[in-house]
N, C-alpha and C positions, 0 to 999 in steps of 0.2 A: 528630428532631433529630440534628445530627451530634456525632461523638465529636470529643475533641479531636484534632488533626492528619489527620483524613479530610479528603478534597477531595471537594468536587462533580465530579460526571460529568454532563459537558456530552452532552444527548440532541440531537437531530434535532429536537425541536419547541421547543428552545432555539433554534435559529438558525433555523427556517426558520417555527414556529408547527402547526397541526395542518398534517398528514402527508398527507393526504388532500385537505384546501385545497390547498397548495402544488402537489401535481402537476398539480392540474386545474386552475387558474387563472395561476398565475406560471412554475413550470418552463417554460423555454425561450421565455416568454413577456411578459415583464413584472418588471423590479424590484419588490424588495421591503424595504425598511427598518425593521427593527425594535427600534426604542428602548429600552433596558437589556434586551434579553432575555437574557445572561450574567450573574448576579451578581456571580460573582470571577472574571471574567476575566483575573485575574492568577496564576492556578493553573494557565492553560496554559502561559503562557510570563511570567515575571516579567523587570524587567531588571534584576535580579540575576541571574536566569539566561544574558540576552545577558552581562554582563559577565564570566560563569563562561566563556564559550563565547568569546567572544574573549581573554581573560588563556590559553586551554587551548593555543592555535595549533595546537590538532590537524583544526579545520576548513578546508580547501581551496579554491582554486577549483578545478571549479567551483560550489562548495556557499557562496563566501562569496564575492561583486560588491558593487561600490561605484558607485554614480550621482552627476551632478552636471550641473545645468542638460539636464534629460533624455540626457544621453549616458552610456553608460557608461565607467568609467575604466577604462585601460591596468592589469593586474591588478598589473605590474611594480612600480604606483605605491605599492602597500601591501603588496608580499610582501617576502619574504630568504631567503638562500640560508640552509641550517637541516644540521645532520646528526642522526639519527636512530638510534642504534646503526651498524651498519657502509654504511649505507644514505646519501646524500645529495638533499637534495629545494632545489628551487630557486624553489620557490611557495610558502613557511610565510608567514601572516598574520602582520605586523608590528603587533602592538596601540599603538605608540609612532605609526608611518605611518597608520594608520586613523583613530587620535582627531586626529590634526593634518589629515587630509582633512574629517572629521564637524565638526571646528571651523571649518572653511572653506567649510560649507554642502553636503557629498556626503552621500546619502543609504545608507547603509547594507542590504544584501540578504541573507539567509541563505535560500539555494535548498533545497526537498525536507526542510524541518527535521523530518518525520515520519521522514527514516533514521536521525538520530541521538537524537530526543529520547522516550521511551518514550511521554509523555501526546500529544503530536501524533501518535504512532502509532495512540493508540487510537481518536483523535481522527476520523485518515482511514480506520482499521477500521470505523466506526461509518456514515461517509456510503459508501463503498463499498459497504457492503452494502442501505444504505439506497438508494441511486440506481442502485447494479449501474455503475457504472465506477470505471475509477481514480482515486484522488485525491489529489491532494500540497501540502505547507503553504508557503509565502513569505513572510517579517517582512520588515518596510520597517521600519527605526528611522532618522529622519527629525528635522535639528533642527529648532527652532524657528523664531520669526519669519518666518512666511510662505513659507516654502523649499519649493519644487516638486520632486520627483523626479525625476518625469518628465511626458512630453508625453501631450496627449492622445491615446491610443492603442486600440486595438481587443487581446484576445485571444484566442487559437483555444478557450477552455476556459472555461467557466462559474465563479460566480468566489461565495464567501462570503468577507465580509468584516468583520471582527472585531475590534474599539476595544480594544485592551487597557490604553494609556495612553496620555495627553493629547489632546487634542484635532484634528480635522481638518478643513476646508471641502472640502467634495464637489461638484463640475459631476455631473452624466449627462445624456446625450443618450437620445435614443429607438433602441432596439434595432436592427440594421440587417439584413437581408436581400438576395442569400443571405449567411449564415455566411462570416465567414474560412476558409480555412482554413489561414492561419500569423498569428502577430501581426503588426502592425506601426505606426507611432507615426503621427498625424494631424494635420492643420491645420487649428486651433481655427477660425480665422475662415472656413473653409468648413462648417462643422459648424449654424450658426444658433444661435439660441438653447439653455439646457439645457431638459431639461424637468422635474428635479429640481433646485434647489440645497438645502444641508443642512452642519450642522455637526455631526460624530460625534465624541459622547464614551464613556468606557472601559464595557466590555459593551454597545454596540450592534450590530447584526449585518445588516450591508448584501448584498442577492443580485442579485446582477446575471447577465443570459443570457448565451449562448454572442451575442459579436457587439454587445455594449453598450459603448457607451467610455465612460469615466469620465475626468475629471483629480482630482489632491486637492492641499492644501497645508497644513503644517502652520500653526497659528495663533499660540499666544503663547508655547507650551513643547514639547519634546523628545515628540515622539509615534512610539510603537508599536504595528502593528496587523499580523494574519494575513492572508494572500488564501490562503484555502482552495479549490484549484483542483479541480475535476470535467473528466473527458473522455467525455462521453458516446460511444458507440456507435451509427454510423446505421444504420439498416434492412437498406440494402446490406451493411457488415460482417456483420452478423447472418449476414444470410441467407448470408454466404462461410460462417461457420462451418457453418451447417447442410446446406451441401454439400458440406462436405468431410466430416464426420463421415459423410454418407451414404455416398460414393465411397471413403473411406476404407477402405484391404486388400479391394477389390471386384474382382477380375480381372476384371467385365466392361470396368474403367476402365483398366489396367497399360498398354495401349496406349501407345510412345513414337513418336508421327511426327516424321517429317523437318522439320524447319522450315525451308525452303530456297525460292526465288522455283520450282525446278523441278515443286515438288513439291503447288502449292496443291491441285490436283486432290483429289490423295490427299488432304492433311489436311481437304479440306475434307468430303469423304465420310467420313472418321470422325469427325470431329467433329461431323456429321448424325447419323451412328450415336449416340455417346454421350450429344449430345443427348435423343434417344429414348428411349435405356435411361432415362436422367436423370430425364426427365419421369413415366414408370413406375414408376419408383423412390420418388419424391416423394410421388407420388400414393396410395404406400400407408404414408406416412409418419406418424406418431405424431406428432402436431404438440404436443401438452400436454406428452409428454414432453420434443420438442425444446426447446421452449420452459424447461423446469425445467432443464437441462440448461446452457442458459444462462444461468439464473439463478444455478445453481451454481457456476458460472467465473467468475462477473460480481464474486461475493463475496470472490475469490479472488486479487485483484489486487497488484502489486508495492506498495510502501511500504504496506502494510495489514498488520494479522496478528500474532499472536504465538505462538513455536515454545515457550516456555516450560518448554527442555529440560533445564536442568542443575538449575534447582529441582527441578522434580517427578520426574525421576530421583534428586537425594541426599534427599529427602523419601519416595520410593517405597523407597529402599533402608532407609533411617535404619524407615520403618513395619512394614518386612514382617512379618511374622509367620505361625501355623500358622495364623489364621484370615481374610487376607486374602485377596480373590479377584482373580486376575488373569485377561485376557483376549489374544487375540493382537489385535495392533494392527491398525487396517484398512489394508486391501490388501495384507496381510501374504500369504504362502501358508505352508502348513502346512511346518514343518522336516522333515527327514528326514536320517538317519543310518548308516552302514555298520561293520561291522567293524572295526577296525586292528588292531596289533599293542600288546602288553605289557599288555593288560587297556584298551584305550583304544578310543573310539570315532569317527569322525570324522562330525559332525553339519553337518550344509549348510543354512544361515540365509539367504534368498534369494542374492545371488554371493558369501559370504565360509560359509569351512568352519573349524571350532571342532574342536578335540582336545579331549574328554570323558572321564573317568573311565567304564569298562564300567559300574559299579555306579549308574550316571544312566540307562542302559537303561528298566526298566519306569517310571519315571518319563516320559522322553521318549514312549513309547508313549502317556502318555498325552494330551501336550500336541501330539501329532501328529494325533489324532486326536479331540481335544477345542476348541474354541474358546475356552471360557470352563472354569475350575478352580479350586477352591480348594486352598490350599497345604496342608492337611491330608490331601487325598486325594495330593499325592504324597509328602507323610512318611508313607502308608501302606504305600509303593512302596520308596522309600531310607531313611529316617528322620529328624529334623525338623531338624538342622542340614543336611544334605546335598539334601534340598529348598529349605531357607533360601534356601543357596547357589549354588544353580541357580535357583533364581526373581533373584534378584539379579543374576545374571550374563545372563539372557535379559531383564531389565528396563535391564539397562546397554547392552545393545547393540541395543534397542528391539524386539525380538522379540514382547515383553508391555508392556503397560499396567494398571496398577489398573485395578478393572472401573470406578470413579467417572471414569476419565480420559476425555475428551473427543479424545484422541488415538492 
């Protein structure tokens, strides 16, 4: 049972059902619709929250477009010129020009709302790592009465979609092959019949492939929904990544030829050569590891993530004590330290160099040479405030981590 004021955490088998269904059967192949599978779908995006987000005018274009009768509007139609401290901007959201365009049937866009909004962050954290590409959020707040956004249209990007409020009538057509690859809007009456029609109401969760066109309209009141966008990654990338990583700081590859119409000969003989090495190269290639390798990076995608640095550093500071144990943060290299003058030391923390008290010496000895320490072995070094105060001060500048920390 939940506490009071917890939210649900919307999983992966919320929107798309079991994990394992979905890739083998619908991914990149097949719509999928699934009726209330969100419960509170109003805990990702409420519109109290849109109405927080436009009264704020701190969202821009291009993070805030307006549509009407599928075209988009001139962005001029709803900004003003704004000053900002000493700073002037000439695109601020005019919330008074916005609601007088939405009352006149424009449909409303809020692009990429996973940079600004924390739960749609967590939201695209969650499918990125679950699919291994990137993925980013879109609200359409769309009024009522039958009103179209847009045309029916094809996008370059896989697309979950998410009823958060009111209701909406859905066309799809059948998937089309090959893939786009940019978007672009369609003519319904070449299109043939749909092969779905459907009305989506709040927590339903519509999946459509890379290359499916949909149109939608709202029906009787003011409707709000997400297109939570994926980009998958083809084959072919892959495989660039994994030859670069190969070739990559290989002097047999440094080779720079002439690229000049005189000169095909030559390039073409080393580029035969490098070829060869290439294929050798490959050939004794770790393919499980390449493979995890980019897995790793796939998790690792822009609007995904959280650095959750200024908590758990005044949390890490505010907790230290003699018995806590700290760790060097990964990818860290070990610190190192020289001499100076007046009793001082100058300690070098990967490019930036720190002025230390001499008497932090056997102390640093040991954080040089150690990975993981507890703060009581170095008050056995300086004594228990002056390790405090050096654990604190290499946790502030990210040196260390609590050993619990995930970073």
């Amino acid at each position: 049972m939940r506490e009071a004021g917890e939210m649900d955490v919307v999983t992966f088998e919320d929107l798309a059902g079991d994990e394992a269904e979905f890739l083998d059967s619908y991914r990149d192949a097949r719509p999928l619709l699934r009726l209330g599978a969100i419960s509170s779908p109003e805990e990702l995006v409420s519109l109290r929250d849109i109405d927080d987000l436009l009264n704020s005018e701190a969202i821009r274009p291009p993070y805030f477009r307006m549509a009407k009768g599928g075209d988009q509007i001139r962005d001029g139609v709803f900004t003003r010129l704004a000053r900002v401290q000493l700073a002037h901007m000439d695109d601020v959201v005019d919330p008074a020009k916005v609601l007088q365009a939405f009352r006149g049937g424009a449909t409303i866009t809020w692009n990429s709302m996973n940079h600004f909004n924390a739960r749609l962050r967590d939201l695209t954290t969650m499918i990125s790592r679950t699919l291994g590409c990137r993925s980013d959020v879109v609200s359409f707040l769309t009024p009522g009465g039958g009103v179209q956004g847009f045309a029916p249209h094809l996008d370059s990007t896989e697309v979950f979609v998410i009823r958060i409020s009111g209701t909406k009538s859905w066309k799809v057509w059948d998937t089309l092959r090959p893939r786009p690859t940019a978007g672009y809007a369609l003519d319904a009456s070449t299109l043939g019949p749909p092969s779905m029609e459907f009305v989506m109401s709040p927590g339903d969760v519509l999946y459509l492939p890379w290359g499916t066109p949909p149109v939608a309209a709202s029906v009787d009141q003011l409707s709000l929904h997400l297109s939570v966008t994926t980009k998958p990654r083809s084959l072919g990338e892959l495989l660039g990544d994994v030859v670069r990583d190969a070739v990559e700081g290989d002097p047999a590859f440094a080779a720079q030829p002439t690229l000049n119409t005189s000169r095909i000969e030559e390039v073409t003989t080393v580029l035969a050569s490098a070829l060869q090495k290439l294929v050798l190269k490959l050939d004794g290639l770790q393919v499980e590891e390449a493979a995890r390798s980019l897995v790793k990076e796939a998790a690792q995608q822009l609007g995904s993530g959280r650095i959750g640095f200024f908590e758990a550093v005044a949390n890490a500071e505010a907790d230290l004590s003699e018995v806590s144990v700290l760790r060097r943060r990964e990818g860290e290299d070990p610190l190192s330290y020289a001499a100076a003058e007046e009793g001082r030391v100058q300690v070098v923390i990967g490019a930036r160099t720190y002025a230390m008290s001499a008497g932090a010496v056997p102390a640093l000895a040991i954080l040089r040479e150690r990975h993981v320490v507890r703060v009581d072995e170095l008050a056995s070094e300086i004594g228990t405030d002056a390790a405090i105060t050096l654990g604190r001060t290499l946790l502030r500048i990210g040196h260390l981590v609590p050993e619990h920390s995930s970073r």
